[in-house]
ZAFINU-856980 format. One line per field, with one value per residue (C-alpha): residue in one letter; x, y, z. Coordinates in steps of 0.25 Angstrom, whole numbers, plus 5000, padded with zeros to 4 digits. Layout:
r A_...
u X_...
v Y_...
w Z_...
//
This chain:
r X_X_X_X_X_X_X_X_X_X_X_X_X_X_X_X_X_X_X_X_X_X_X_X_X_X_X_X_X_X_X_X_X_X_X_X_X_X_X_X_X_X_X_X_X_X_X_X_X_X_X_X_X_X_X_X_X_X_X_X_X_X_X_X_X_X_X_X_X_X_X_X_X_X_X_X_X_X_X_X_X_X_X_X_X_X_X_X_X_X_X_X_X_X_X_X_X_X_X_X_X_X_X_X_X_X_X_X_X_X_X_X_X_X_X_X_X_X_X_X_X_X_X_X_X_X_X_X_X_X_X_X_X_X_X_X_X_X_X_X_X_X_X_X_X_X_X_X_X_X_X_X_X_X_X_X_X_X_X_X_X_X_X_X_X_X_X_X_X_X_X_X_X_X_X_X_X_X_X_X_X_X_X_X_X_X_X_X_X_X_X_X_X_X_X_X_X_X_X_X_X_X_X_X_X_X_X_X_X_X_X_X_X_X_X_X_X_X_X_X_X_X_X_X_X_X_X_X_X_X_X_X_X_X_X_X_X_X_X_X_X_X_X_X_X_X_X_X_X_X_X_X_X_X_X_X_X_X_X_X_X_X_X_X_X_X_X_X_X_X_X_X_X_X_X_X_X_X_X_X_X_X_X_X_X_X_X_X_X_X_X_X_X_X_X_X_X_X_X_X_X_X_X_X_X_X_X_X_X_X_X_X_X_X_X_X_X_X_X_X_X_X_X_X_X_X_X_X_X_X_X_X_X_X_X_X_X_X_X_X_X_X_X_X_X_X_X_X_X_X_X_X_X_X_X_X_X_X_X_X_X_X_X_X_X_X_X_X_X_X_X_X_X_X_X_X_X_X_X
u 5004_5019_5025_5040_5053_5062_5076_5087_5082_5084_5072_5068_5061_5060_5074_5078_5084_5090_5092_5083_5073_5059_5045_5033_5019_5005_5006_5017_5030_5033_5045_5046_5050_5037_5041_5049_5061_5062_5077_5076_5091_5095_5079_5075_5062_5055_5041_5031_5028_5016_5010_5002_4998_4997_4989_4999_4987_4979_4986_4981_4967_4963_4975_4966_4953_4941_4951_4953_4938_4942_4949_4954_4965_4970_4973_4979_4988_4989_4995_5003_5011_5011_5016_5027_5030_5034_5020_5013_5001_4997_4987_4981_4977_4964_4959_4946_4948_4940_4950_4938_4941_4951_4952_4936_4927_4922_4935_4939_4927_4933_4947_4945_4935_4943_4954_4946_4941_4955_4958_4961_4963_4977_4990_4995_4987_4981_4974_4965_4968_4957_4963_4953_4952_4947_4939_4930_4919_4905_4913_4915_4902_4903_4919_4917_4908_4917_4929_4923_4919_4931_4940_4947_4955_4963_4962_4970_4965_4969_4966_4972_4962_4970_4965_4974_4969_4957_4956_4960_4948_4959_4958_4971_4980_4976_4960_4956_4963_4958_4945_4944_4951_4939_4931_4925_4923_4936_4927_4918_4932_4936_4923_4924_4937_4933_4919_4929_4939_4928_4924_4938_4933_4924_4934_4942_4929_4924_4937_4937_4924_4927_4940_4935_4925_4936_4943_4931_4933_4947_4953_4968_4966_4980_4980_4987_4998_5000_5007_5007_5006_4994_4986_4991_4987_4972_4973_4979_4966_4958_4964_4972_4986_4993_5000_5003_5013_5014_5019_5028_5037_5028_5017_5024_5032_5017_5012_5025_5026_5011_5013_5004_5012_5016_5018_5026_5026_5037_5039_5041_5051_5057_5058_5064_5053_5038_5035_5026_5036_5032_5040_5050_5047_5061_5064_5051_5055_5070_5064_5055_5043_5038_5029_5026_5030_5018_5019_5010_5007_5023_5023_5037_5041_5038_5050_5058_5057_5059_5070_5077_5076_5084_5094_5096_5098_5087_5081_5085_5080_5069_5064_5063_5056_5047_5041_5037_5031_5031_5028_5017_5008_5010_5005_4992_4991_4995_5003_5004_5013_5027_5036_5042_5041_5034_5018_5019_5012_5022_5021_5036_5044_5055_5065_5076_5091_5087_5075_5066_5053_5054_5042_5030_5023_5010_5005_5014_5008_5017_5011_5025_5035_5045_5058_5068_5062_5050_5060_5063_5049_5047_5059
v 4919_4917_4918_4918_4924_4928_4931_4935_4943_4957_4964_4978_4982_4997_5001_4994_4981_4973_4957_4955_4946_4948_4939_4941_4933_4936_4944_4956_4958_4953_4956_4944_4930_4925_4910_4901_4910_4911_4914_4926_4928_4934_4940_4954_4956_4970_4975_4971_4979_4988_4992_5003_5003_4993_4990_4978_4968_4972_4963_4952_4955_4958_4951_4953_4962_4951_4940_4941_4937_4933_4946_4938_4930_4943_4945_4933_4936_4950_4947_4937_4947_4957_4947_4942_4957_4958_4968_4965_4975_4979_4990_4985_4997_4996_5008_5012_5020_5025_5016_5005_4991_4984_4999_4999_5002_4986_4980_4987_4984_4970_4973_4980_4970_4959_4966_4968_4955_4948_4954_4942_4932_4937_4938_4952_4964_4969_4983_4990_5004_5010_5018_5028_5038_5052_5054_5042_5052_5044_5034_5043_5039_5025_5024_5025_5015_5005_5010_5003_4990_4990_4992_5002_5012_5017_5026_5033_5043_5044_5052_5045_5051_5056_5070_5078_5070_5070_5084_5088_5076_5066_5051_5046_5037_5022_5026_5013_5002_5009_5010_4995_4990_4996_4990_5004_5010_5020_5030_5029_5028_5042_5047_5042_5048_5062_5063_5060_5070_5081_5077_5081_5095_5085_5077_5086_5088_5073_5066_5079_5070_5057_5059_5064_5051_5042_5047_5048_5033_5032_5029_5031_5040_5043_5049_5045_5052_5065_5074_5088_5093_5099_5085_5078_5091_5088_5076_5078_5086_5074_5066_5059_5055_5047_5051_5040_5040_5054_5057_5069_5073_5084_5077_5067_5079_5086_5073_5070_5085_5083_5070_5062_5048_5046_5032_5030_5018_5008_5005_5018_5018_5005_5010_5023_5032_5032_5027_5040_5047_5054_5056_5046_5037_5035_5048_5052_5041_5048_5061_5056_5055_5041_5035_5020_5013_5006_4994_5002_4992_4983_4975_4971_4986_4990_4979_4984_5000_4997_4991_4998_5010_5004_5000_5014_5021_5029_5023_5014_5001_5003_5015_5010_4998_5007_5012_4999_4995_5005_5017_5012_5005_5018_5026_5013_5016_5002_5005_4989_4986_4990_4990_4976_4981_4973_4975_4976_4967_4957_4960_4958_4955_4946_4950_4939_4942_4948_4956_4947_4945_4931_4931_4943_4941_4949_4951_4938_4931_4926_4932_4927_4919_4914_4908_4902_4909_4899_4890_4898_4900_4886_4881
w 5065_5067_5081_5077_5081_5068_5072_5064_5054_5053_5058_5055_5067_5074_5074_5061_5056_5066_5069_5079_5082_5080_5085_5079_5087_5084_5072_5080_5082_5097_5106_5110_5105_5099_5094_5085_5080_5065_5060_5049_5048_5035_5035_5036_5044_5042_5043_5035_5022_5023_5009_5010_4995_4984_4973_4968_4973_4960_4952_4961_4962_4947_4939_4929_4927_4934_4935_4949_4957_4970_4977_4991_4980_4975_4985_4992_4981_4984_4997_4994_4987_4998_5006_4998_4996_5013_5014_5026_5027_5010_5006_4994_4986_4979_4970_4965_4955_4941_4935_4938_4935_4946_4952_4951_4963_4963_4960_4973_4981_4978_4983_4995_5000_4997_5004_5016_5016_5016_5030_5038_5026_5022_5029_5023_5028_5015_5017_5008_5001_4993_4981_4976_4966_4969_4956_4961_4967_4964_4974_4987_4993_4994_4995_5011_5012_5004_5010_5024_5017_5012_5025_5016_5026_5018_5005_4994_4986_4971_4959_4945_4935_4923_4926_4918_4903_4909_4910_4895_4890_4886_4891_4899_4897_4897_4897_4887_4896_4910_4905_4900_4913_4920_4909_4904_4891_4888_4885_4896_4906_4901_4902_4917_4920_4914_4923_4936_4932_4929_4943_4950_4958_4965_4969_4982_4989_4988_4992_5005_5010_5007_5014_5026_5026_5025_5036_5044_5042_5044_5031_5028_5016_5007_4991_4980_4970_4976_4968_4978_4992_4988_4985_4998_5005_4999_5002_5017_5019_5017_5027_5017_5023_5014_5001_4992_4982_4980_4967_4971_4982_4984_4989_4995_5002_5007_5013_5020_5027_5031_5038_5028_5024_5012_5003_4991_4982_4984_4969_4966_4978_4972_4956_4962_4956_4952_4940_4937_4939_4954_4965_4969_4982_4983_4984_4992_5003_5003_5005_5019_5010_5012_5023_5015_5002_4997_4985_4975_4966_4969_4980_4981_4981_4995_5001_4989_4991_5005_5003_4992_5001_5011_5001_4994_5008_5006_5020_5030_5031_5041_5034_5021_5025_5034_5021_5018_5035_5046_5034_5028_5040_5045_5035_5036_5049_5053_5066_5069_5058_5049_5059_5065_5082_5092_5091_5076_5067_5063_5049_5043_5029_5031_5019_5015_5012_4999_5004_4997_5007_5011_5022_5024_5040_5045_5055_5059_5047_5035_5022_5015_5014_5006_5005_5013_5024_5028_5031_5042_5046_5046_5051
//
């Protein structure tokens, strides 16, 4: 754990960017000197990134169906790309979905308890989100008991059935590849899909309990995809407090006025719109309707929207890169971290002259480096 001193750097700290020295000893930002003095001039020295959503880890744990058999590498791999990414604290999304296969109950299982078991092992803080789809009822009674084995405590509620086709008899888009990927019949997928959407009256009344039981257990509870005020007012009811990539400004709008958080995803802030054509982020974040920026399945993006935000004027600096610290460990309740004040985790980005991240640091650990910065550090 570094006892250091970095001076000369521009620090964003409380009130801004400013040149100033700041000290970091036993995994906290400290008000005084801590130890050897580390010059950062020509640095920036900003919060740590809090990703409160990404699923860009798949591609490390399954890079190809049953190829991946050791989960703890996937992830050493995973995190090595958070890290070089500036993102201290990542919330690795996992679904379980009808879509079975590597979004499959026991490919899941897998994950999540990998992921609880790498606690301790790993440098980044890597946190669990279970993605789950409404339409899974024959899995409400046990999802509780797995959720605690887990250490799962925090949920996302989504609903990607093709309800519409489904509804007129007709098989959706894509039905022959998604069945195979889950290595099911076509037919038998359909089929499949057809029983679950003929179950959808069942569906409000069974997620009203299952709600109320994770809260008993104090799960953060968020839903996915709004598209009304009316849905997040459904959802509101139920304790779910966090609205995640709403697809309209409607929704987003409802869940704002109702003090619910709201998180938008950062390549959609950073391609200037959604690539399904829903609402803007950029234009949500202008209008006030924005608590975190989350990587989605991009990594880099976070530490780019934030950026690029700043650039276009449509925040200041501190704000837009609250959307990528303070905003998101918030809405986590993680009250320890996102902001560089003394107490606070010491979990930073140290950005070079070109905003490129030369070094990640948690909790006063380095998960990154790169560049002519080590020189620095070793000097």
């Amino acid at each position: 754990m570094l006892n250091l001193d970095f001076t000369g750097a521009q620090v964003l700290g409380p009130d801004g960017l400013a040149k100033t020295t700041l000290s970091i000893a036993d995994g906290l930002v400290v008000d005084t000197r801590a130890g050897r003095a580390v010059d950062l001039t020509g640095y920036r020295i900003l919060p740590g990134i809090v990703d409160p959503h990404g699923d860009g880890f798949e591609r490390h744990l399954a890079p190809r169906r049953g190829a991946m058999k050791q989960m703890t590498e996937g992830l050493v791999a995973a995190e090595a790309e958070l890290a070089a990414n500036g993102i201290s604290t990542g919330v690795l999304a996992q679904f379980v979905s009808w879509e079975g296969g590597l979004r499959g109950m026991d490919f899941a299982d897998q994950v999540l308890s990998a992921i609880r078991d790498s606690r301790g092992s790993v440098v980044t803080d890597l946190r669990a989100q279970l993605r789950f789809e409404t339409h899974l009822l024959d899995d409400y009674a046990d999802l509780p008991a797995k959720i605690a084995r887990w250490g799962v405590n925090y949920i996302v509620f989504n609903d990607h059935l093709p309800h519409a086709r489904l509804a007129e008899g007709r098989k959706p888009p894509r039905l022959v590849g998604q069945a195979l990927k889950a290595q099911r019949n076509p037919d038998v997928h359909f089929q499949m899909l057809l029983d679950m959407h003929a179950r959808t009256n069942e569906v409000p009344a069974a997620l009203d309990t299952l709600c109320a039981e994770l809260t008993a257990m104090g799960l953060q509870m968020g839903s996915h995809d709004e598209s009304a005020a009316a849905h997040r007012a459904i959802w509101r009811a139920r304790g779910v407090t966090v609205s995640e990539f709403p697809e309209t400004l409607e929704a987003a709008e409802a869940a704002k006025d109702a003090g619910d958080c709201v998180v938008l995803g950062a390549p959609n802030v950073v391609r200037g719109g959604s690539h399904k054509g829903n609402a803007s982020a950029l234009e949500l974040i202008a209008m006030g309707y924005c608590d975190a920026i989350a990587s989605d399945y991009h990594y880099p993006s976070p530490r780019r929207a934030a950026l690029m935000l700043a650039a276009s004027g449509v925040l200041d600096f501190g704000a837009a890169w609250g959307l990528v610290s303070a905003g998101p460990a918030r809405v986590l309740g993680l009250n320890d971290r996102g902001v560089l004040d003394v107490g606070y985790r010491a979990d930073l980005v140290i950005l070079d002259a070109k905003d490129r991240v030369a070094a990640t640091i948690c909790a006063g650990k380095v998960s990154y480096m790169s560049g002519d910065i080590a020189a620095r550090f070793v000097a």
